[in-house]
C-alpha positions in Angstrom: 0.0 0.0 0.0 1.2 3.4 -0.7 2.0 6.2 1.5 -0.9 8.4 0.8 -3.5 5.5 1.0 -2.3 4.7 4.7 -2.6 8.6 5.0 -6.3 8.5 3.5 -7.2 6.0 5.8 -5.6 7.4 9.2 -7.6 10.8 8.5 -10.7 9.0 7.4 -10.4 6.5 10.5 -10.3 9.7 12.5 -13.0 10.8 11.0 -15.2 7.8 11.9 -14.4 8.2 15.3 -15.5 11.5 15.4 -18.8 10.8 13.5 -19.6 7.6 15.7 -19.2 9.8 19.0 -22.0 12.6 17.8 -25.4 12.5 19.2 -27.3 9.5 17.9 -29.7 11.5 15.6 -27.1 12.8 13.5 -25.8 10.2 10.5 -22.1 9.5 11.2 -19.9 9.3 8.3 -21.6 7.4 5.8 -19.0 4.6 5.0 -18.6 0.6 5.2 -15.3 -1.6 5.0 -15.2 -4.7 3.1 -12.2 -7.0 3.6 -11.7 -10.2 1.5 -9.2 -12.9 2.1 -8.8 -15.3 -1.0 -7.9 -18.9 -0.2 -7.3 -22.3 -2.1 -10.8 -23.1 -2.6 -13.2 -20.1 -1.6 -13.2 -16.3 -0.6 -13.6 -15.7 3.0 -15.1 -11.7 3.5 -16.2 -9.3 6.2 -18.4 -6.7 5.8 -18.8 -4.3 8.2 -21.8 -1.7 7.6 -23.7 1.4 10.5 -26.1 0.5 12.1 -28.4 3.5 10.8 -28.1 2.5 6.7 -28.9 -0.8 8.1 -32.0 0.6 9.5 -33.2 2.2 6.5 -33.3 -0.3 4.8 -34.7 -2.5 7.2 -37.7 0.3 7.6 -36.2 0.2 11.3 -36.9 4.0 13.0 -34.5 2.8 16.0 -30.8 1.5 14.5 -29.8 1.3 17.9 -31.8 -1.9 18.6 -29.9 -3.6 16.0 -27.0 -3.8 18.3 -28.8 -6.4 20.2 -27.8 -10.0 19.0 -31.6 -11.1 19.7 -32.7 -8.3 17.4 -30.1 -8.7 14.9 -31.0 -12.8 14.6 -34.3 -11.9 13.8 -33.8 -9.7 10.7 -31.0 -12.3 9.5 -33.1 -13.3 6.3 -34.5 -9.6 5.7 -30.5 -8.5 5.5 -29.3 -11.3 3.7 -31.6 -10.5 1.0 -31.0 -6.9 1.0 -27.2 -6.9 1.1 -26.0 -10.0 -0.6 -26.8 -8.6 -4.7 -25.3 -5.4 -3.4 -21.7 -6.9 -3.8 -20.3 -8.6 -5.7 -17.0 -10.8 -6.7 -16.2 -12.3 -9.3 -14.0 -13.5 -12.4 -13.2 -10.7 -14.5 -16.1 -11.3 -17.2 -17.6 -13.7 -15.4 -20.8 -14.7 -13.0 -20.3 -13.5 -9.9 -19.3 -16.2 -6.6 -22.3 -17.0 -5.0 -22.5 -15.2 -1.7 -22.8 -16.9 1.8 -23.4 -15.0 4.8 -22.3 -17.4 7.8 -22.4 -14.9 10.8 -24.0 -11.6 12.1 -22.7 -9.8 15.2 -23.5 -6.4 16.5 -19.8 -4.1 17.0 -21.6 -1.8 19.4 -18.7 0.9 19.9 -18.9 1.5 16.5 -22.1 1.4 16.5 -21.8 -1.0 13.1 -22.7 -4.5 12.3 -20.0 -7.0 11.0 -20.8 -9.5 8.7 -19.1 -12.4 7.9 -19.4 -14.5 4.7 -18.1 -17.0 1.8 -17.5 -16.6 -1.8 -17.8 -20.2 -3.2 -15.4 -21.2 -5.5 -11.3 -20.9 -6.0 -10.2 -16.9 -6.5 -9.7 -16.5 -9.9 -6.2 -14.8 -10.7 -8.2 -11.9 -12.2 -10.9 -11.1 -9.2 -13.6 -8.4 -10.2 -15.0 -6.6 -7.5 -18.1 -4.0 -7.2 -20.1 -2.9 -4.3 -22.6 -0.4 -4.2 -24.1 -1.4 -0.3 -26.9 1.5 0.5 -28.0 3.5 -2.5 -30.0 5.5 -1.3 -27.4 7.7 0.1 -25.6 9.1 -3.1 -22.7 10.0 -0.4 -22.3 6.4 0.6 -18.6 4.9 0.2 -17.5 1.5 0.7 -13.9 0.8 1.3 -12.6 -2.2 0.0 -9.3 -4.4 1.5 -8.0 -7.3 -0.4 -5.6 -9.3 1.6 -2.9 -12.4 0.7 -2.5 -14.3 3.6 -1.4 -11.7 6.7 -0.7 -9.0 4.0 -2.8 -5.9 2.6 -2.5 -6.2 -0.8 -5.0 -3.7 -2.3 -7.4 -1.1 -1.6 -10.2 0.3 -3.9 -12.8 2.7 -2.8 -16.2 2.5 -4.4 -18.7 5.5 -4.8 -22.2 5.6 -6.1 -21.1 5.7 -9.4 -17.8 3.7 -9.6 -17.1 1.0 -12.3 -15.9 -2.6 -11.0 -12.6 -3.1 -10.1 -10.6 -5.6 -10.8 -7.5 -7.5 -8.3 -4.8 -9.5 -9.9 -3.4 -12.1 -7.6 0.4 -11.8 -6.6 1.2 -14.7 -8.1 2.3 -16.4 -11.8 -1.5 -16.9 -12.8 -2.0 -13.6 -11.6 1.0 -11.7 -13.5 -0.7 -13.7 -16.8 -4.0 -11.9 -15.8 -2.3 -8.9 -15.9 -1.0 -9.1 -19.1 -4.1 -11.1 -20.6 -6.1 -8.0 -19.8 -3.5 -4.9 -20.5 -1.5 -6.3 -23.7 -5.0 -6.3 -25.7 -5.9 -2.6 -24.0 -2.6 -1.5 -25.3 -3.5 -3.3 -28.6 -7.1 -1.4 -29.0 -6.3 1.9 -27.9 -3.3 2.1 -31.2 -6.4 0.4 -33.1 -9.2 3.0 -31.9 -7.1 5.5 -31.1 -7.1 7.8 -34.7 -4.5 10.6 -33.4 -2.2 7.5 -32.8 -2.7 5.7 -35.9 -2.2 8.9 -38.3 0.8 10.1 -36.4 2.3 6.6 -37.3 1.0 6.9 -40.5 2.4 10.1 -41.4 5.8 8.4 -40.0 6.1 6.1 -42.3 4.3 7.5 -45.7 7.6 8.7 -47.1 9.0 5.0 -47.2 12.7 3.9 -46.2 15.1 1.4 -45.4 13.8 -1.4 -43.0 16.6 -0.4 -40.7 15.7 3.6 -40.8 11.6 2.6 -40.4 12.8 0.1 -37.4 14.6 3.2 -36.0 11.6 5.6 -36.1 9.3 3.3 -34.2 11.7 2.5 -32.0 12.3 6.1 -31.3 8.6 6.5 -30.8 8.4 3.5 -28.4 11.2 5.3 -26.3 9.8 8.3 -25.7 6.1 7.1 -25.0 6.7 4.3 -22.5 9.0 7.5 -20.4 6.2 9.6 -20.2 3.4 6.8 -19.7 5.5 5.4 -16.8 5.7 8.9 -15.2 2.4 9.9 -15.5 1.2 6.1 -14.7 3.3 6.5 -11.7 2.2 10.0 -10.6 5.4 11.6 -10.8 4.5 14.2 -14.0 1.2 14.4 -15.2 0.4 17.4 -17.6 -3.4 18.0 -17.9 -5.2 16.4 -20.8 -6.1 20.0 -22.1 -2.8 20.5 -22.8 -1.2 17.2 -23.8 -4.2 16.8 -26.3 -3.9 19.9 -28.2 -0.2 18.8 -28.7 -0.7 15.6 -29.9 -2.9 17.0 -32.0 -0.2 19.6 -33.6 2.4 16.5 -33.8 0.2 15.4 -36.8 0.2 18.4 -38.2 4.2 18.7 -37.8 4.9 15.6 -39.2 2.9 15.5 -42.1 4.3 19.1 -42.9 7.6 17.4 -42.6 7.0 15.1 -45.2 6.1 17.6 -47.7 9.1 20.4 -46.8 11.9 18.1 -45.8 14.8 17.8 -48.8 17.1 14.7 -49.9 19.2 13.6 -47.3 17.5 15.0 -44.6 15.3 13.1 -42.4 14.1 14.2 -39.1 11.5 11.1 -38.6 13.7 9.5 -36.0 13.8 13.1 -33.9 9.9 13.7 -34.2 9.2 10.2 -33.6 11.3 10.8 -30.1 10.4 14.4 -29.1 6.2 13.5 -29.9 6.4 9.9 -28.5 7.0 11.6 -25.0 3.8 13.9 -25.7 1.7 10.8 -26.8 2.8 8.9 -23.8 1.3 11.1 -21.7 -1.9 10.6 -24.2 -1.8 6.4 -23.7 -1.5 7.5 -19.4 -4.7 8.9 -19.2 -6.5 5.8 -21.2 -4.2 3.4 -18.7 -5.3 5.7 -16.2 -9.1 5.2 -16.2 -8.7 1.3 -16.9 -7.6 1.3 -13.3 -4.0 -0.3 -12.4 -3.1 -2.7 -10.1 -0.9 -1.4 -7.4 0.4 -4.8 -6.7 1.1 -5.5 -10.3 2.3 -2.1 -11.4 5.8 -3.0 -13.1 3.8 -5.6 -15.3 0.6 -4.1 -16.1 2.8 -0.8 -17.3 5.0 -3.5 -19.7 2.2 -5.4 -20.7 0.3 -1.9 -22.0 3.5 -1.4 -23.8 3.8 -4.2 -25.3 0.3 -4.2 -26.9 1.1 -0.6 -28.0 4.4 -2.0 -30.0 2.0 -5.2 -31.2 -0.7 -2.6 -32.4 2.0 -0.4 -33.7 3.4 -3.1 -35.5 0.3 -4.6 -37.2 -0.3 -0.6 -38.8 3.5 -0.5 -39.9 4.3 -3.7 -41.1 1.6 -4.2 -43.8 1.6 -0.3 -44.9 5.8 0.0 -45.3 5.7 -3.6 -47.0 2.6 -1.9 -49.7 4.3 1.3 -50.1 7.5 -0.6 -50.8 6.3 -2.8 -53.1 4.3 0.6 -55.0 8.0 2.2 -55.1 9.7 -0.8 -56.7 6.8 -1.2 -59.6 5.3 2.4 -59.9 6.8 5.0 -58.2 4.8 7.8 -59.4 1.9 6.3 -58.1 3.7 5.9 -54.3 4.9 9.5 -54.6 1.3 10.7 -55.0 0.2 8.3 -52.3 2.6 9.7 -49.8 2.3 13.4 -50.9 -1.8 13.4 -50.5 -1.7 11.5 -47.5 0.5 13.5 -45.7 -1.9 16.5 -47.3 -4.7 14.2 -45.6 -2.8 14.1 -42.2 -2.2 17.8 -42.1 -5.6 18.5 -42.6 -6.7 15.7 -39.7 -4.1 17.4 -37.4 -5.3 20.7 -38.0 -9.0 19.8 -37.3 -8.4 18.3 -33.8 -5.6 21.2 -33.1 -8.4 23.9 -33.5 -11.3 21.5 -32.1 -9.5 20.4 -29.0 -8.4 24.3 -28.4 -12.0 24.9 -29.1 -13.0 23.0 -26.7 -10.3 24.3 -24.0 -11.7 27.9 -24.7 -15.6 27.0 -24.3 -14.7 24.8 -20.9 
């Protein structure tokens, strides 16, 4: 765990404490704490929830009373059925576990109930977690603890609104998650991603040795994976409304380069460099949103990378070997290729320059 999540949770454990000793009318801070332990053959979880959201949802105008155990026995089924579809694990695109609650006990200095249960079935190497407990209170978080064996491996907090998240387990099958799930993402966001694809495009368009095309994309590979491990690991993060604007212009720049530059000199490999650190920053923010696992940081940033290179490579290899093969057996045909679709990639860059400044100005 990072420093500033053991920070977040001292000030936010203070904060419970403070909450829990107000007056009884007033509703303390409006959290819960899941905790799951994965073992061999099932997931053993606690779930610890106030007493007042409880109520609620019970229709209960006295939470207090569900700090008796005799109390608490008798609305076993009623919270069962209330809170077992409001979590959920799972394999990552798969059913979730089925949910077993085997214990309910009052915690009455915190004025919470603990809950514990079983996830049936072995932990999948890629676990998939949501929980959204009490609804009804948009301001509701619940803070989730994964553990392996005595150790805190991960922490996610869920809101009213967040997306699953997903745990990849410390170990072999759990590094293969990590890469069965990132190397594709890296893959697709080349693929989907047009700013990406035209700047490679506009690379490449004026043809070239193998070695001096190998050297380009290498020199783009470079400078993206520095900036998309910084910004991945928090230490520089430009704002999108800058890095998108410039990505943008590094379209326009290159395709311009095709058209001015003269015989003899090529500054491909020097653009490729200088932008890749500009479109790292880009593939950050797309990473960024997946969600990355702390625990499998290191891997999840070089299997990302590698599906960039993979996507990157299934755009360069079949266009250099076509435009190769057009300057062998017609090169007046190839030169026209390159010159209008560099014209056609300075146009595209231009059009997201002034959109994406446009759309700076009118936020």
């Amino acid at each position: 765990m990072i420093p500033q999540k053991r920070l977040l949770l001292f000030v936010l454990a203070i904060l419970w404490q403070i909450c829990t000793a107000l007056p009884a009318a007033a509703h303390p801070a409006p959290f819960s704490y899941l905790d799951l332990h994965p073992r061999q053959d099932r997931i053993e979880g606690r779930l610890t929830v106030h007493a007042i959201d409880l109520a609620h949802e019970l229709g209960i105008e006295q939470p207090q009373t569900l700090l008796d155990q005799g109390v608490l026995d008798g609305q076993y089924t009623a919270i069962n059925d209330i809170l077992r579809d409001r979590f959920s694990v799972s394999p990552e695109g798969g059913a979730p576990l089925p949910v077993r609650f085997v214990s309910m006990e009052p915690a009455a200095h915190d004025d919470a109930i603990r809950l514990a249960f079983v996830a049936e079935g072995a932990p999948p190497a890629a676990l998939a977690i949501d929980a959204n407990l009490f609804p009804h209170d948009p301001a509701h978080h619940t803070f989730v603890n994964v553990w392996e064996g005595d150790a805190l491996s991960e922490q996610f907090l869920f809101g009213a609104d967040s997306a699953p998240r997903v745990h990849y387990a410390g170990s072999a099958a759990g590094v293969a998650a990590v890469f069965a799930t990132f190397v594709p993402s890296g893959a697709e966001h080349v693929w989907f991603g047009a700013d990406h694809v035209l700047f490679i495009i506009g690379l490449i368009l004026m043809g070239g040795s193998l070695k001096r095309l190998a050297v380009i994309v290498t020199a783009f590979t470079l400078g993206h994976s520095v900036t998309l491990a910084l910004a991945a690991l928090n230490i520089v993060s430009p704002p999108a409304i800058l890095i998108e604007p410039l990505i943008a212009l590094s379209i326009v720049v290159v395709g311009a380069d095709n058209l001015l530059r003269g015989k003899g000199r090529d500054m491909r490999a020097l653009f490729a460099g200088l932008f890749g650190l500009i479109h790292g920053f880009g593939f950050a923010y797309v990473l960024r949103e997946f969600g990355l696992p702390q625990e499998n940081l290191i891997w999840a940033l070089l299997a990302f990378n590698i599906g960039v290179e993979l996507g990157q490579l299934a755009i360069v290899i079949p266009l250099a070997l076509v435009l190769a093969a057009l300057r062998r057996r017609q090169p007046l045909v190839a030169n026209r290729i390159a010159v209008g679709g560099s014209l056609a990639v300075i146009a595209a860059g231009a059009y997201w320059f002034v959109d994406r400044v446009r759309m700076i100005g009118s936020g």
